[in-house]
N, C-alpha and C positions, 0 to 999 in steps of 0.2 A: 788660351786666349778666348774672348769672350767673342760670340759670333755677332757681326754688328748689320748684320741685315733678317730682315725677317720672309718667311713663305707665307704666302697665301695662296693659300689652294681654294674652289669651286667647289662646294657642296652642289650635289645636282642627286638625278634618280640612280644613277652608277656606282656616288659615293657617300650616299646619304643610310649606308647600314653600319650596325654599332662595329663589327669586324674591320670594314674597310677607314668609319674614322679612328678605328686603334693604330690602325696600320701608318695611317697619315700621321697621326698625331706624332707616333713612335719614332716615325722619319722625319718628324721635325715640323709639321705644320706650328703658323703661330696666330696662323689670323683666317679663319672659315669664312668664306665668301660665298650669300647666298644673293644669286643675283634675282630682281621683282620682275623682269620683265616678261618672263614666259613661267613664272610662278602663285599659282594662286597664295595668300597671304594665311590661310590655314597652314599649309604644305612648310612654306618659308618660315615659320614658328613652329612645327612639327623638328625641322631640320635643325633648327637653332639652338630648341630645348636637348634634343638628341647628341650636341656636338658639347654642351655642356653639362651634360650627364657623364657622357663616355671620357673627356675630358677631366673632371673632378672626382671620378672613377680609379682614374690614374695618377692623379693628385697634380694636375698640369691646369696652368692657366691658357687658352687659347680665345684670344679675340674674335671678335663676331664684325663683320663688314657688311653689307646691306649696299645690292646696287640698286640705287633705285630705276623704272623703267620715266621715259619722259623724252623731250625734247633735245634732240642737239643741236646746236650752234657751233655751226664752223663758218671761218673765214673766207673769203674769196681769194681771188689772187691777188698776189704780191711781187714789186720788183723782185727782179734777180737779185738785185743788192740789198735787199730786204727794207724794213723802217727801223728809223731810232726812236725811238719813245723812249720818253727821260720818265724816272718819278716828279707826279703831279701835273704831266702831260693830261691836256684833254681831249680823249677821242669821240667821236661820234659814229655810233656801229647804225648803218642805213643797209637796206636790202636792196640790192643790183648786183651786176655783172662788169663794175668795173674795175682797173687797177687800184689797189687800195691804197693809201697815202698815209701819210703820219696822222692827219687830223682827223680822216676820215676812210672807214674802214667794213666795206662789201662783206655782207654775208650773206 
């Protein structure tokens, strides 16, 4: 039976040697995760080209993910009973500190 989920492991400085991505790759990695936020973008294409060598090495396709570093947005609160928003609802995301509502929605 065909496995229907995939792994993504963290390439970082621990797992970024060609041994240790054999090792990954062998146990099943399928998607190399190099995250930009604490990595300079030489380093993060050093790791990238490395996980596709050692990979096509093996004769194994494994994917490449890229987190990029940036801004989050999150929500404020929300009733206990949550919101319904329908498809083609329109909300409007405003910054405060209130309960947020179906129309209108605190971050």
């Amino acid at each position: 039976m065909a496995r229907r989920t995939k792994i993504i492991a963290t390439i970082g400085p621990a797992s970024e040697d060609e041994a240790t991505l054999e090792a990954m790759i062998e146990a099943g990695m399928d998607v190399a995760r190099i995250a930009l936020a604490h990595t300079p973008l030489d380093e993060a294409l050093t790791r990238h080209q490395r996980v596709r060598d050692v990979a096509a090495r093996m004769g194994r396709t494994v994917g490449t993910l890229v987190d990029l570093p940036g801004s989050k947005i999150r929500i404020g609160r929300v009733a206990v009973d949550g919101l319904d928003l329908e498809i083609g609802d329109t909300v409007k995301l405003v910054v405060g500190n209130e309960v947020s509502t179906a129309d209108r929605i605190e971050i």
